[in-house]
C-alpha positions in Angstrom: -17.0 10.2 -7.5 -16.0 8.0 -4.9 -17.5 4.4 -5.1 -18.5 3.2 -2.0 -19.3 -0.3 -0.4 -21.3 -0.5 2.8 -20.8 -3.8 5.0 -22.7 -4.6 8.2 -25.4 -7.3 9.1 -27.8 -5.0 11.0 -30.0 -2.9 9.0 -30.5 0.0 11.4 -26.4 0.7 10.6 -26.6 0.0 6.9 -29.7 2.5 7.1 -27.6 5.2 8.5 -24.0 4.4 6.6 -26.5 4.9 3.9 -27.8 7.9 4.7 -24.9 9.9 5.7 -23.0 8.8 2.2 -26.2 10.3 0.7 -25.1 13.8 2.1 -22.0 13.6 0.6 -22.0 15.0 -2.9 -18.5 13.0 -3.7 -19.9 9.6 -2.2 -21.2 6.8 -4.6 -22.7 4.1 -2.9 -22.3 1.2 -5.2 -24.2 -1.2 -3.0 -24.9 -2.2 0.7 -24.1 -5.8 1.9 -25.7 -8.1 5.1 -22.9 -10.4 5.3 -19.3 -10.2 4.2 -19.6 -13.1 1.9 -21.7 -11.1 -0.2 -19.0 -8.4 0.1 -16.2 -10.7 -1.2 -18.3 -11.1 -4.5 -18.9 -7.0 -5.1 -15.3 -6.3 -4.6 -13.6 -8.8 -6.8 -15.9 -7.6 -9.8 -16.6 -3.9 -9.4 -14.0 -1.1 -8.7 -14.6 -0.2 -5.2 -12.9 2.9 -3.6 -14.3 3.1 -0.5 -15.3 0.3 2.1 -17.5 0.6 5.1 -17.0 -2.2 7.3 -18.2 -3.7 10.4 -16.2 -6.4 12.3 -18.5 -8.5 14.3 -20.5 -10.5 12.0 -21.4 -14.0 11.7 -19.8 -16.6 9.5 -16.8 -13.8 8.2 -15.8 -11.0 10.2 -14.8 -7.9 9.1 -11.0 -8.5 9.4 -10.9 -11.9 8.2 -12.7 -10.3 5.1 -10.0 -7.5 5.0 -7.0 -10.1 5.1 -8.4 -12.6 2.6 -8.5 -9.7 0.1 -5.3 -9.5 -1.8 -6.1 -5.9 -3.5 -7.5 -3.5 -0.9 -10.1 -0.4 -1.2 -9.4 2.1 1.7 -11.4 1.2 4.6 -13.1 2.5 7.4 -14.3 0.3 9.9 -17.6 0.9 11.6 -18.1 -1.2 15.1 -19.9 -1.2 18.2 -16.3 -2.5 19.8 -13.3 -0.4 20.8 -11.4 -3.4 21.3 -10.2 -3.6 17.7 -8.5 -0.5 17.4 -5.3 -1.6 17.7 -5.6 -4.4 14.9 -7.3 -1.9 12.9 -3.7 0.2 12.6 -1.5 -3.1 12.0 -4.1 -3.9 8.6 -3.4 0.1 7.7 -7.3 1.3 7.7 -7.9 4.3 7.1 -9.9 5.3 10.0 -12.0 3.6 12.9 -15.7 4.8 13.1 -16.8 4.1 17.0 -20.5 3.1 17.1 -22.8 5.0 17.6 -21.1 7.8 16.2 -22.3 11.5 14.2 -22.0 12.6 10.8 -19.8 15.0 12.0 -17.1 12.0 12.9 -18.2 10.1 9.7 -17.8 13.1 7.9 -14.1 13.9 9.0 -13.1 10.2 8.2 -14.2 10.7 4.8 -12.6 13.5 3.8 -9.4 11.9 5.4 -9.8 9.1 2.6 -11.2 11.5 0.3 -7.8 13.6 0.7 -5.5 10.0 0.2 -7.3 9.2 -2.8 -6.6 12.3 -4.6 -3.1 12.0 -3.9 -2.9 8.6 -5.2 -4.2 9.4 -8.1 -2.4 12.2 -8.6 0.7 11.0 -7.8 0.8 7.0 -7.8 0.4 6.8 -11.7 -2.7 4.4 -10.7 -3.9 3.6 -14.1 0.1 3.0 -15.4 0.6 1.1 -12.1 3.8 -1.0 -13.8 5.3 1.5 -16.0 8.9 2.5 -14.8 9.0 5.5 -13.0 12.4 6.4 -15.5 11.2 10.3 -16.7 10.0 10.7 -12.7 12.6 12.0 -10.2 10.4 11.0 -7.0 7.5 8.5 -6.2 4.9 8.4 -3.7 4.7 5.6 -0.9 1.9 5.4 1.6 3.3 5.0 5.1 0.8 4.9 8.1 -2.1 7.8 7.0 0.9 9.8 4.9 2.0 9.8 1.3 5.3 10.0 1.8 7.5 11.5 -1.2 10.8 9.8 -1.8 13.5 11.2 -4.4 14.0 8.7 -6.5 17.9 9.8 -6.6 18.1 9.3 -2.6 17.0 5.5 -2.9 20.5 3.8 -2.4 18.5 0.0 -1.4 15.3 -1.6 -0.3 14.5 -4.1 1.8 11.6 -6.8 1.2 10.0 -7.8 4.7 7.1 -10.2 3.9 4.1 -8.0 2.8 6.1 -4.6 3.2 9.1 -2.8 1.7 11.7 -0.9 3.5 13.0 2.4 1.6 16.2 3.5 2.5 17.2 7.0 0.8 19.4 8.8 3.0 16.9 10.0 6.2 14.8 7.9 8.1 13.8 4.2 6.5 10.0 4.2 4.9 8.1 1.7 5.4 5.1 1.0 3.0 2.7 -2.2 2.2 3.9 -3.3 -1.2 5.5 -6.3 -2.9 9.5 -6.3 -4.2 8.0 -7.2 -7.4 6.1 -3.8 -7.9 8.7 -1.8 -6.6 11.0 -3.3 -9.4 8.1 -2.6 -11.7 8.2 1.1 -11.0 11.9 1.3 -10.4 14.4 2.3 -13.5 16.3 -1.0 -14.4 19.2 0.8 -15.9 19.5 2.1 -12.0 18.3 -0.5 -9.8 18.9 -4.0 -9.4 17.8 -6.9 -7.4 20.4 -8.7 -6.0 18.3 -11.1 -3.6 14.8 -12.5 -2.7 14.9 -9.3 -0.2 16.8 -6.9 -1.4 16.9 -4.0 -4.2 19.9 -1.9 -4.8 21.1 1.3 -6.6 23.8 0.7 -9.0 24.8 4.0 -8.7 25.5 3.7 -4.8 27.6 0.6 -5.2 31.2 0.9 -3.1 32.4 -2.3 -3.2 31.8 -5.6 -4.4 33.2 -8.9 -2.2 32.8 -12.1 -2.7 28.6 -12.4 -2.2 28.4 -9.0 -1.1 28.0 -5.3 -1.9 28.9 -2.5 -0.2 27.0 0.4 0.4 26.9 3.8 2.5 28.2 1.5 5.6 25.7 -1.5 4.9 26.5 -4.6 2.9 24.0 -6.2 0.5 24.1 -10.2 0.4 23.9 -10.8 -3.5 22.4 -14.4 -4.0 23.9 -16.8 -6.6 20.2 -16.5 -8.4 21.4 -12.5 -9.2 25.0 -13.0 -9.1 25.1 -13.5 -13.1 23.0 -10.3 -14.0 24.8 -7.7 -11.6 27.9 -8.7 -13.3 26.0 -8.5 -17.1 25.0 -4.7 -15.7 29.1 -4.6 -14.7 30.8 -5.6 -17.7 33.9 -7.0 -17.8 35.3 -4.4 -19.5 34.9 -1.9 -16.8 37.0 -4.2 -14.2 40.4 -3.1 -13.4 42.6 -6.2 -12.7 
């Protein structure tokens, strides 16, 4: 089952949110809210995989409730407003519910969840979430409204950007919501490496090493005195040629 949260200060739309999860044999509805403060409370104690949200309401809106959370259910906002779209896409919802709209169009953003949640949990190890990906050859990252599968092999670095990460494995850079810290969680350390604040690489992709620098398919890595020590460790002396 899906559990799902329903958020909106006018009854009349909790009333129908209600309803059409009702109709959907895979839909939980784990409780309905008035305000977003009372949201806050639900989703920091119970496991919520769903959230139906409205934006306009008083005191917390619906975004500033979405960016003060630091671990995210999918969400689907639900608004009388069009003009939110566009900030909707920069905080990665999953889909933007137009009031007044048909359970036809609620319908088709549920299964679009539906379908990402099954590939998370299918592929995203969610209940290991920091053991190493060492016996897997691939992960998944989500990118946009894709899971985007990345051979594990192709990684050759990755690049921190505040709240995202930037995958570079041979095609076209991914870029996926996450935190260096659990990408070193999931990564291999016998073949990655963090060599800066921003910046994971693969030992095995390593060209050259200069100075504060490494060198790798054309780009070179800065390598910050705080890593320095520990990429030489991983080196060993006894593999240097002088």
């Amino acid at each position: 089952m899906i559990r799902c949260l329903a958020v909106d200060d006018e009854k009349l739309a909790l009333d129908l949110l209600e309803d059409n999860i009702k109709k959907v044999p895979s839909l939980e509805l784990v409780k309905r809210c008035r305000s977003a403060f009372e949201a806050v409370e639900i989703l920091r104690n119970q496991k919520i995989d769903l959230l139906f949200l409205d934006i306009q309401m008083p005191d917390l809106n619906g975004i500033q409730l979405l960016k003060s959370l630091q671990e995210r259910p999918i969400v689907i906002f639900t608004t009388a407003f069009s003009n939110y779209a566009i900030e909707s896409y920069d905080l990665d919802v999953m889909d933007y519910l137009l009031k007044p709209y048909t359970f036809e169009r609620f319908l088709k953003a549920v299964n679009k969840a539906a379908e990402y949640i099954g590939l998370k949990e299918k592929y995203l190890q969610a209940e290991n979430p920091k053991e190493p990906l060492a016996s897997a050859n691939f992960l998944f990252v989500k990118s946009g409204y894709k899971l985007v599968k990345i051979d594990i092999r192709d990684i050759e670095y990755i690049e921190g950007l505040g709240d995202y990460v930037k995958i570079y494995a041979g095609g076209s850079p991914v870029l996926t919501q996450t935190s260096m810290k659990s990408m070193e969680e999931k990564l291999d350390p016998a073949e990655f490496i963090r060599v800066h604040r921003s910046f994971i690489i693969s030992f095995n992709k390593i060209e050259f090493i200069r100075k504060n620098m490494v060198g790798l398919k054309g780009r070179e890595i800065p390598v910050s005195d705080h890593y320095k020590d520990q990429l030489f460790k991983i080196i060993n002396h006894d593999k240097i040629i002088e």
